[in-house]
N, C-alpha and C positions, 0 to 999 in steps of 0.2 A: 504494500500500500504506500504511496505517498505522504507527505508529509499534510498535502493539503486534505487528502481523502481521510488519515486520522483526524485533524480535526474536526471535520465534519462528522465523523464516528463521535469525538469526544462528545460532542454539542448535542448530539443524541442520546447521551446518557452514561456512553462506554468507556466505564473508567479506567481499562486497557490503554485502549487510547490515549486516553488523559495523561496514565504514569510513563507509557511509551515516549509518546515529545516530550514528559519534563526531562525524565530520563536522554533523549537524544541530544536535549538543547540543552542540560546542563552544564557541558563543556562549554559554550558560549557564554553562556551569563558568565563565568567566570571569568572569563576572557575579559570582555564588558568590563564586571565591576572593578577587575584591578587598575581603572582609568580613574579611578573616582573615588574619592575622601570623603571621610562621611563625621563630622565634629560630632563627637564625646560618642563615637562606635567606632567598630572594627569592621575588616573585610566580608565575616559570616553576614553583618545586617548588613550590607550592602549587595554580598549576594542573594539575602533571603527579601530584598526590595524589588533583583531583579525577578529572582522566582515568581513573586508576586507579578510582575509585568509581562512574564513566560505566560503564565494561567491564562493571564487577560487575554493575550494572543491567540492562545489555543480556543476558548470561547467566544471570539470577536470577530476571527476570522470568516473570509466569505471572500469568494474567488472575484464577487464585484469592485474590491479593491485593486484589482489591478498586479498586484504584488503575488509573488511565493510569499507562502508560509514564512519560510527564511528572512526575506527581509521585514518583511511585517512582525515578527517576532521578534527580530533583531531593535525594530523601532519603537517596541511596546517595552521591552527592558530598558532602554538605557533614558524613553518618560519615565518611568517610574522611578528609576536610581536619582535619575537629574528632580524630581519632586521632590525626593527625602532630603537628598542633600541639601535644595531651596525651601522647606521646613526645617531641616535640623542648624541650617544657616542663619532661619529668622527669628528662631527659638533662642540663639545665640547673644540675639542681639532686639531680645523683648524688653527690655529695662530702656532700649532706647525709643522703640514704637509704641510703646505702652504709658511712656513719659507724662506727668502734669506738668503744667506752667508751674515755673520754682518761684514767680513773683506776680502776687492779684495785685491791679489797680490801687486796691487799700494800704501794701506795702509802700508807696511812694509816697513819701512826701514832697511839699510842693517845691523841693529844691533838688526833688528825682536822683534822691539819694536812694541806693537800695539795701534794703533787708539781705544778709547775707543767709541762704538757708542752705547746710551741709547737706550734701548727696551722697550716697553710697552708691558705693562702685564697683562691680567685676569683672570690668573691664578692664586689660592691662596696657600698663603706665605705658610712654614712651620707652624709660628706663628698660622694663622687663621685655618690650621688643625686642633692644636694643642687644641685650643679655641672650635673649631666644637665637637669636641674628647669629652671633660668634660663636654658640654651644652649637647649633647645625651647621657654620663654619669650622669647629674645631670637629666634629663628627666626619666629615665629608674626609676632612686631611688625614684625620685616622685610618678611616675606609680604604681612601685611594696609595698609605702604605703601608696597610696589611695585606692587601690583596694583591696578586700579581694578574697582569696584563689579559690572561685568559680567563678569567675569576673576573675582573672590573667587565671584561666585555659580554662574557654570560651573564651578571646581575642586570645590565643594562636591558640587553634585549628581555629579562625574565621580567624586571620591572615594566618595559613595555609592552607586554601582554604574551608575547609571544610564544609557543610550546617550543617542546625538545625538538619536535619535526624541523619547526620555521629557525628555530636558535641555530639548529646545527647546519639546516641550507644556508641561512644568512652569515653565521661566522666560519662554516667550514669547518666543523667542528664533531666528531661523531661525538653519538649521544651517552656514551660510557662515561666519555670525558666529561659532556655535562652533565650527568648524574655524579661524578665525583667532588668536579667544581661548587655545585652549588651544594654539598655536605658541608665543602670545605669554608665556603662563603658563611654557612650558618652556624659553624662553630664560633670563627674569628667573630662575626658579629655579635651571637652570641655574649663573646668575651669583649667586645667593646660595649655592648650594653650594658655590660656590669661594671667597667671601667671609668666609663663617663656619665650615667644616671645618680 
């Protein structure tokens, strides 16, 4: 069966179907989500946001789209990732949308002097920017002298989404090597997360 024929199976009722494409497309949401950051989660909610936009897919689809299953899928995960992240983004920053006026008319007197009234804040200072700035500068120079040249250029491509298939056509690399590399990667870093945290 096709990928479009199952969903029209799923939308039927057949929950075969159903776990068949989560199952198929799973490897993609994954793909997908390592594009994307998700403030105060990890990688699991961001791919269980795409899951969530996997389902949609699988339920929404209809050949009068235009599109394969695939791309239409592909388009229903990475709305739903880009949602969370533009909630978990504004959620961030509710103390600033959610704001009163910190001075009524009544505060002023008639020489528009004002009432100073203290804010609390969770927001961080310039300072701790500033601090955050150098700790991911002094992380990055760790990084790039623990690891040697085939280790920097597999975490690269592994960071941009890409499997052991694409890693090792793109750096020329068989996949032994990076199955050993990226051990090796997750030790040292490992050991620099506990170094510098």
């Amino acid at each position: 069966m096709t990928d479009e024929e199952l969903s029209f199976q799923a939308q039927s009722g057949d929950e075969n179907a159903v776990n068949e494409l989560l199952s198929k497309y799973k490897s993609l949401v994954n793909k997908i989500a390592r594009s994307y950051f998700l403030t105060d989660g990890d990688i699991e909610d961001i791919v269980q946001e795409g899951m969530i936009g996997l389902y949609k897919a699988i339920t929404h689809y209809h050949d009068k789209k235009n599109a394969s299953f695939k791309t239409f899928a592909s388009t229903c995960i990475k709305h739903q990732i880009q949602n969370a992240v533009r909630i978990a983004s504004s959620e961030k920053n509710k103390i600033l949308s959610s704001a009163l006026p910190i001075f009524e008319q009544s505060d002023l007197d008639e020489e528009d002097n004002l009432k100073e009234i203290p804010i609390p804040s969770d927001l961080p200072s310039p300072d701790d920017k500033l601090i955050e700035k150098e700790k991911l500068e002094e992380l990055k120079n760790k990084i790039e002298k623990s690891l040697s040249s085939l280790e920097l250029k597999v975490l690269s491509l592994y960071l941009q989404g890409y499997n052991y298939n694409e890693i090792s056509k793109l750096g020329n690399i068989n996949k032994k090597s990076i199955d050993n590399a990226l051990t090796r990667i997750k030790n040292k870093l490992s050991f620099l997360k506990n170094d510098i945290i």
